[in-house]
PANURO-994114 format. One record per residue (C-alpha): residue in three letters; chain; z, y, x; residue number from 1. Coordinates in steps of 0.1 Angstrom, whole numbers, plus 2048, in hexadecimal, padded with zeros to 3 digits. Layout:
N
  code  unit   zz   yy   xx  pos
   ALA     A    Z    Y    X  NUM
...
//
This chain:
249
  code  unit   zz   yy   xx  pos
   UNK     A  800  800  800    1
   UNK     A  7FA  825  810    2
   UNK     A  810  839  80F    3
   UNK     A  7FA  85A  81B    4
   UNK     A  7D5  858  814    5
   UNK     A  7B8  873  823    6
   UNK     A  79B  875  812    7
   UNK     A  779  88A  81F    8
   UNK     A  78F  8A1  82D    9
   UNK     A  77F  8BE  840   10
   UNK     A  789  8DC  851   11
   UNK     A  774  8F6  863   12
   UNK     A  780  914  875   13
   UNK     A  771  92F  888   14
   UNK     A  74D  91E  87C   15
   UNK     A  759  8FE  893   16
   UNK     A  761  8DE  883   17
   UNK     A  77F  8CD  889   18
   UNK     A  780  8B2  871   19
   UNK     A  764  8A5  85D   20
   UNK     A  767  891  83F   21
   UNK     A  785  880  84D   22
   UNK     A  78F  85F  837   23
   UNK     A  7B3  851  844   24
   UNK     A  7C6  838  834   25
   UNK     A  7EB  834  840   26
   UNK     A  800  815  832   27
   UNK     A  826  818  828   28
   UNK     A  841  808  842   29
   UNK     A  82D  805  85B   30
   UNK     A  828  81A  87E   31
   UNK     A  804  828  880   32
   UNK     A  7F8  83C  89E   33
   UNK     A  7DE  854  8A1   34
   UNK     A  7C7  851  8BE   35
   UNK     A  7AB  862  8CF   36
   UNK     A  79F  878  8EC   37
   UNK     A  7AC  89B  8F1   38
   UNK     A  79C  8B3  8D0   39
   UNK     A  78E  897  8BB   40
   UNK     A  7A6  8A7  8A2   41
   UNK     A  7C4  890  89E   42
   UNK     A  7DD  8AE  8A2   43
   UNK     A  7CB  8BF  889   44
   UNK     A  7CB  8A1  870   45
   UNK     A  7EF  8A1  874   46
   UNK     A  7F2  8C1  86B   47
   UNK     A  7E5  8B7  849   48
   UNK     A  7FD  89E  840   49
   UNK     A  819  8B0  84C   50
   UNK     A  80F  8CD  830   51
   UNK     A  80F  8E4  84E   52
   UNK     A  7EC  8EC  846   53
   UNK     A  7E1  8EC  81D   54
   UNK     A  7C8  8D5  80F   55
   UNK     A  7B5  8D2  7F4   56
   UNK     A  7B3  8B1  7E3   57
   UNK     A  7AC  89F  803   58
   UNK     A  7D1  894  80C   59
   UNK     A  7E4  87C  7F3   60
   UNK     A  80C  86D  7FB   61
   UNK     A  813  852  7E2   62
   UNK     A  7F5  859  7CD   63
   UNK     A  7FD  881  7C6   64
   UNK     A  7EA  89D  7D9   65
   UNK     A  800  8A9  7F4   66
   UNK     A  7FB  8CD  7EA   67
   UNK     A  80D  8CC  7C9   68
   UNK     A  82F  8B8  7D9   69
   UNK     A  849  8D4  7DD   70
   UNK     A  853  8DB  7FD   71
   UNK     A  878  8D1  7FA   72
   UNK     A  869  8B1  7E6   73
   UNK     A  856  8A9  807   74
   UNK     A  872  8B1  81A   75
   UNK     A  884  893  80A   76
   UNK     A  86D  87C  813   77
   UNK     A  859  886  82E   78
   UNK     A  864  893  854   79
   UNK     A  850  8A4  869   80
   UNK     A  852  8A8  890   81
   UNK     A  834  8BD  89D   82
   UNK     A  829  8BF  8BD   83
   UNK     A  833  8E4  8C3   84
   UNK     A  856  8EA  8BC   85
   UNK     A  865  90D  8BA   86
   UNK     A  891  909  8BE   87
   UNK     A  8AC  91D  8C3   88
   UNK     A  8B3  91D  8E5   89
   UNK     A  8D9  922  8E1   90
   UNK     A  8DD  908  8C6   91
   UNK     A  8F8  8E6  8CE   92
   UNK     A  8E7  8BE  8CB   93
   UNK     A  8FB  8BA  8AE   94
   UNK     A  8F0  8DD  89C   95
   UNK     A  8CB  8D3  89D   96
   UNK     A  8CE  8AD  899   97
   UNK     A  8E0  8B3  878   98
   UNK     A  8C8  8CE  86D   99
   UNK     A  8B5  8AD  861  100
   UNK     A  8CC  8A9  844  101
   UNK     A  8C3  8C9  836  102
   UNK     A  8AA  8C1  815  103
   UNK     A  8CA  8AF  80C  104
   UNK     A  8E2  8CF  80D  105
   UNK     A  8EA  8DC  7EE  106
   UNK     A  8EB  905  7ED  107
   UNK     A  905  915  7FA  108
   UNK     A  914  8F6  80C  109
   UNK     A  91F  8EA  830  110
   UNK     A  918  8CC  83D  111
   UNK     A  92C  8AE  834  112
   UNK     A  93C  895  847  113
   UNK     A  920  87C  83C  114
   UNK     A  906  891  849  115
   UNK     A  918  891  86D  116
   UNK     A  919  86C  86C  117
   UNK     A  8F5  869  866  118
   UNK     A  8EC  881  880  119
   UNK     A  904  872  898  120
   UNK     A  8F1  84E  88D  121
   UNK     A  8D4  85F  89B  122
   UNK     A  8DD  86D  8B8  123
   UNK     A  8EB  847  8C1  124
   UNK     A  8C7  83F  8BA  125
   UNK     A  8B5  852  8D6  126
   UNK     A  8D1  850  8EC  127
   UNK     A  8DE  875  8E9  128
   UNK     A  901  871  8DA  129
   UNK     A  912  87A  8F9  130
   UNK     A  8FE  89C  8F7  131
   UNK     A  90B  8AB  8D9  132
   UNK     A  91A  8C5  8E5  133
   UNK     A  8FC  8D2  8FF  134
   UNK     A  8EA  8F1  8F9  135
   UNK     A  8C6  8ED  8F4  136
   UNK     A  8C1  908  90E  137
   UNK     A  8CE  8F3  92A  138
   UNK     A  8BD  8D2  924  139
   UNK     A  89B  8C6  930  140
   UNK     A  876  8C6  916  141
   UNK     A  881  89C  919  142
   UNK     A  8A3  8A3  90D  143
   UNK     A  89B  8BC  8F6  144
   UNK     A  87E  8A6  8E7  145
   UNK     A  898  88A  8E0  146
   UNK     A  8A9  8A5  8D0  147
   UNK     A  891  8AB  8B3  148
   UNK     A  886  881  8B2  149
   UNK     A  8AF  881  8A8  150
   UNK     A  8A9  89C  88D  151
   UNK     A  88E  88C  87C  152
   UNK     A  8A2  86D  87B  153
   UNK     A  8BF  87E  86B  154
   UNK     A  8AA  885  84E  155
   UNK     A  8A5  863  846  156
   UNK     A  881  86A  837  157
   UNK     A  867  84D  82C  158
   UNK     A  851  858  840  159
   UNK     A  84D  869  864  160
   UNK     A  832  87D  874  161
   UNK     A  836  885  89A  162
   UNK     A  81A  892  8AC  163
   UNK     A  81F  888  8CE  164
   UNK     A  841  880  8CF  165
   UNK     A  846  86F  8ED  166
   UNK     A  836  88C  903  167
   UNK     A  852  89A  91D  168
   UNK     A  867  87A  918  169
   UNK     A  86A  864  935  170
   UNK     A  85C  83F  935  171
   UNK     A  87D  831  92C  172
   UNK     A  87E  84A  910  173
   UNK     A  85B  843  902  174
   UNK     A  85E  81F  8FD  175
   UNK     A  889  825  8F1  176
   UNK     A  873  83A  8D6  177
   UNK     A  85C  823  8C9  178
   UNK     A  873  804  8C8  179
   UNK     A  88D  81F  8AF  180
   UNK     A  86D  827  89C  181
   UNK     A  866  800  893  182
   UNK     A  889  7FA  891  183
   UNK     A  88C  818  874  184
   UNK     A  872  804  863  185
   UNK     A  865  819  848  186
   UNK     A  83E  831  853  187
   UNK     A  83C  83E  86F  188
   UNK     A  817  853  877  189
   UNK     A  817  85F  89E  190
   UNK     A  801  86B  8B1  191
   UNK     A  7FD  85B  8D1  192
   UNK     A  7F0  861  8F3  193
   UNK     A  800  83E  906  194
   UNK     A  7EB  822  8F7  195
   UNK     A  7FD  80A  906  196
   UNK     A  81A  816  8F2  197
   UNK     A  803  818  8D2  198
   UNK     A  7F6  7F4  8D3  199
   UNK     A  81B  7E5  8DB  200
   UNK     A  82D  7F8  8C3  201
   UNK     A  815  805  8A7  202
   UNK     A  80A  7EE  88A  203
   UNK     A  7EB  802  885  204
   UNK     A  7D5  81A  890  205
   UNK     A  7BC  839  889  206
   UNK     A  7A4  841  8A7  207
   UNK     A  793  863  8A4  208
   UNK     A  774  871  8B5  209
   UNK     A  76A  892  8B0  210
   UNK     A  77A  89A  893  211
   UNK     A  771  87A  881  212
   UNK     A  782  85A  87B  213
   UNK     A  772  841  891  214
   UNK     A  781  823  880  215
   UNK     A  7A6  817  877  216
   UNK     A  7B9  7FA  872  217
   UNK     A  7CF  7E0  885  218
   UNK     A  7D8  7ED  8A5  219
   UNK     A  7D5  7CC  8B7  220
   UNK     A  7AF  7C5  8A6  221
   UNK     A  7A5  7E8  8A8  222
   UNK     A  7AD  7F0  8CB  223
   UNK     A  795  7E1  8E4  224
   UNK     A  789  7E9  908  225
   UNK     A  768  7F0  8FA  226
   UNK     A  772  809  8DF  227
   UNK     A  78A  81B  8F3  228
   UNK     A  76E  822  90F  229
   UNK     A  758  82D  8F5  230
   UNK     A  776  849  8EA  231
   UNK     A  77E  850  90C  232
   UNK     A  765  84E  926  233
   UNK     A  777  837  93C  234
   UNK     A  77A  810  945  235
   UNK     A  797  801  935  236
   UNK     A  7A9  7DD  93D  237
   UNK     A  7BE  7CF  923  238
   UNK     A  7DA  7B2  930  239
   UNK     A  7F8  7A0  920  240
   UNK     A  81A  79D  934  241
   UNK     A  837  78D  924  242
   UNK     A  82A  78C  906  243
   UNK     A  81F  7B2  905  244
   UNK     A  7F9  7C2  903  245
   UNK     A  7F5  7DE  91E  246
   UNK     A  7D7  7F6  91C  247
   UNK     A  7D1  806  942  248
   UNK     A  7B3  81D  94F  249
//
């Protein structure tokens, strides 16, 4: 079943077209990534089903146009870690992690106890709890990155979109966030650089070329030496070690 569904989406700015008649399918509890070369428009998709750029009966979640779901309705269900982030430099771990609860706040109200816990559950997660107390303006883009994975987390949403999540983050860190991705076990849509990481972790997959959708479907079927020299340009050489597929150049 999909949970979010793109249909002959285009968008067009400055008389350039950056997606053209884009059809996306993305199924419900499961992690897709979105792949491609550098501009073939995956960023910009995301943008789309994030609501951060408006649509026009081209962008469905559960069946409804994404353009008539209220924003604190999509809030509820839906969170959203974009690949530019602007913070609060002076702002504590804890302050911004449990900034996630907030569609849940009723007016007027503090935080409650249960929303601590959760954020704290979160901050377990990626490995940040003993950080709590940091300033954001004393931590590193990798720290600060694992910062806003734990706020999305703490909003407990069906569905999470991270474009390019695991940029900054150090290899431990990358893979630490894809295992807590399956392990949450509801949709995850990511967009990813590492294919390596995308056909290990990532159930399915979307490959974009120049502002089209190339083809999509299982990750394991869909991504093959020859296709991915066709996106990219290069050689690739695709091996299994202890039971895990690696993609190198």
């Amino acid at each position: 079943m999909c949970i979010i569904e793109v249909k002959n989406l285009s968008y067009t700015i400055n008389q350039k077209t950056i997606l053209n008649n884009v059809n996306a399918q993305f199924k419900e509890n499961r992690i897709t990534a979105i792949i491609g070369a550098n501009g073939s428009g995956k960023s910009t998709l995301m943008s789309f089903l994030s609501k951060t750029r408006p649509s026009s009966n081209a962008v469905y979640f559960r069946g409804q146009d994404i353009n008539e779901i209220s924003a604190q309705d999509f809030a509820f269900q839906v969170s959203v870690l974009p690949q530019q982030q602007k913070m609060i430099a002076d702002f504590r771990v804890e302050d911004v992690v449990v900034m996630g609860r907030f569609p849940y706040k009723k007016k007027f109200r503090d935080y409650t106890d249960e929303d601590y816990r959760i954020a704290h559950k979160a901050m377990e997660q990626v490995g940040i709890e003993n950080m709590a107390d940091r300033r954001l303006n004393n931590m590193s883009g990798g720290e600060i990155q694992r910062v806003l994975i734990a706020k999305a987390l703490a909003q407990e949403p069906e569905l999470i979109l991270m474009d390019e999540p695991t940029n900054h983050l150090d290899v431990k860190y990358k893979v630490a966030l894809m295992k807590t991705l399956q392990e949450y076990g509801k949709t995850v849509i990511v967009v990813l650089h590492d294919l390596s990481l995308a056909i290990q972790y990532c159930d399915d997959v979307v490959v974009m070329v120049k502002g089209n959708v190339l083809t999509q479907g299982q990750a394991q079927k869909i991504m093959q030496t020859d296709l991915l020299e066709e996106i990219f340009g290069v050689p690739f050489v695709k091996f299994e070690h202890e039971g895990r597929v690696y993609i190198n150049y």
